[in-house]
N, C-alpha and C positions, 0 to 999 in steps of 0.2 A: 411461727405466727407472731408479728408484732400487737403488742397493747397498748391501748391508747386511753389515755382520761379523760373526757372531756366535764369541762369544767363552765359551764354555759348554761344561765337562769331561765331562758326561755325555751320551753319545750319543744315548740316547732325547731327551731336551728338545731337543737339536741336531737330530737330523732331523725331530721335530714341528715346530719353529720353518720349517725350511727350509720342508717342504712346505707349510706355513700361506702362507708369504709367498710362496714360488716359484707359489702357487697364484694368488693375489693382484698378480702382476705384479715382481715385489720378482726382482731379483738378490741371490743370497745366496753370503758366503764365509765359510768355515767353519773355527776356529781352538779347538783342548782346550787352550795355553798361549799364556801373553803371550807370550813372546818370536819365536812366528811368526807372530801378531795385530800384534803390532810389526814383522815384517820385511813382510808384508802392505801395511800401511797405507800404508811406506815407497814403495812402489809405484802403489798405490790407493788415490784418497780415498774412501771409504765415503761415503754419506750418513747413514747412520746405523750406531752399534754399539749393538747388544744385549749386554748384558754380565751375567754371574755373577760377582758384586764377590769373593765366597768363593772364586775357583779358585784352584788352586796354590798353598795355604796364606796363602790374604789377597792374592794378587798384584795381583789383580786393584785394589784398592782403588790400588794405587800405580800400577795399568798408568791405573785413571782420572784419578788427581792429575797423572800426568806429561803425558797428552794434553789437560788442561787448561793445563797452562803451557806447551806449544808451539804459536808464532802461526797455525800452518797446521790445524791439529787441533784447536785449542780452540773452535772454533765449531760441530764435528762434535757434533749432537746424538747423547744416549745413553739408552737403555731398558735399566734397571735388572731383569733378572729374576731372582730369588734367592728360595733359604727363609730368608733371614736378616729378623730382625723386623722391623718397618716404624720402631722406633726404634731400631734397628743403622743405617739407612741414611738417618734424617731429616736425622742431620748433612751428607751428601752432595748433597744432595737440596735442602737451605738453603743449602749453598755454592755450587752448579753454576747457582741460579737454574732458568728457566725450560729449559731446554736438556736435562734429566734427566728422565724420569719411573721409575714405581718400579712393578713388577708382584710380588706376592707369588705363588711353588708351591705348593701346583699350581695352575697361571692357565688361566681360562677360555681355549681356541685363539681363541673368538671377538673375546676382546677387544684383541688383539696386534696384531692389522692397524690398528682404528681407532687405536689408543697410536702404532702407526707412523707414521702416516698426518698425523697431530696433529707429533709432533716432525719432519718431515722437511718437513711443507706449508711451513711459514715458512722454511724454509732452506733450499728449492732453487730 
């Protein structure tokens, strides 16, 4: 059974996301700031984080750069879901390689499990 962090300030997309994947087999843990996303992971390696790059005024962007440069975490694929444009987040998205994908809101429910599915098959 894969784990999933989500990492998403607004509560509706958070609990649409949970029961998406909790429906789907997906262990999910649930986090509205970095800094308990980050005491989290310290504990549990996720197999994959869903991430809102916009939370907590941009935090999110840095909470990504920082778990890219920690050896134990940088290989933790990420699914990007955010209203921020698809050219806000290409630079991300070119840096992270293949390990990142990018979902634009409001996103289809249906297409969240297969994006899952895709970044976690190779990495678990």
């Amino acid at each position: 059974m894969s784990i999933v962090l989500i990492l998403e300030n607004c509560l509706l997309y958070q609990h649409l996301l949970v029961e998406i994947l909790e429906q789907n087999g997906f262990t999910c843990l649930t986090c509205q700031e970095v800094d308990d996303a980050l005491n989290k992971i310290a504990y549990i390696r996720p197999d994959l984080i869903i991430l809102e790059p916009l939370i907590s005024d941009c935090r999110g962007l840095d909470f990504m750069s920082l778990l890219k440069r920690q050896p134990m975490m940088r290989y933790i694929p990420i699914l990007l879901i955010t209203a921020a444009s698809h050219s806000t987040v290409k630079p991300l998205l070119d840096m992270q390689g293949g390990t990142v994908l990018y979902c634009s809101k409001p996103y289809d429910p249906n297409k969240v499990v297969p994006l899952a599915q895709k970044l976690i098959g190779p990495h678990q």
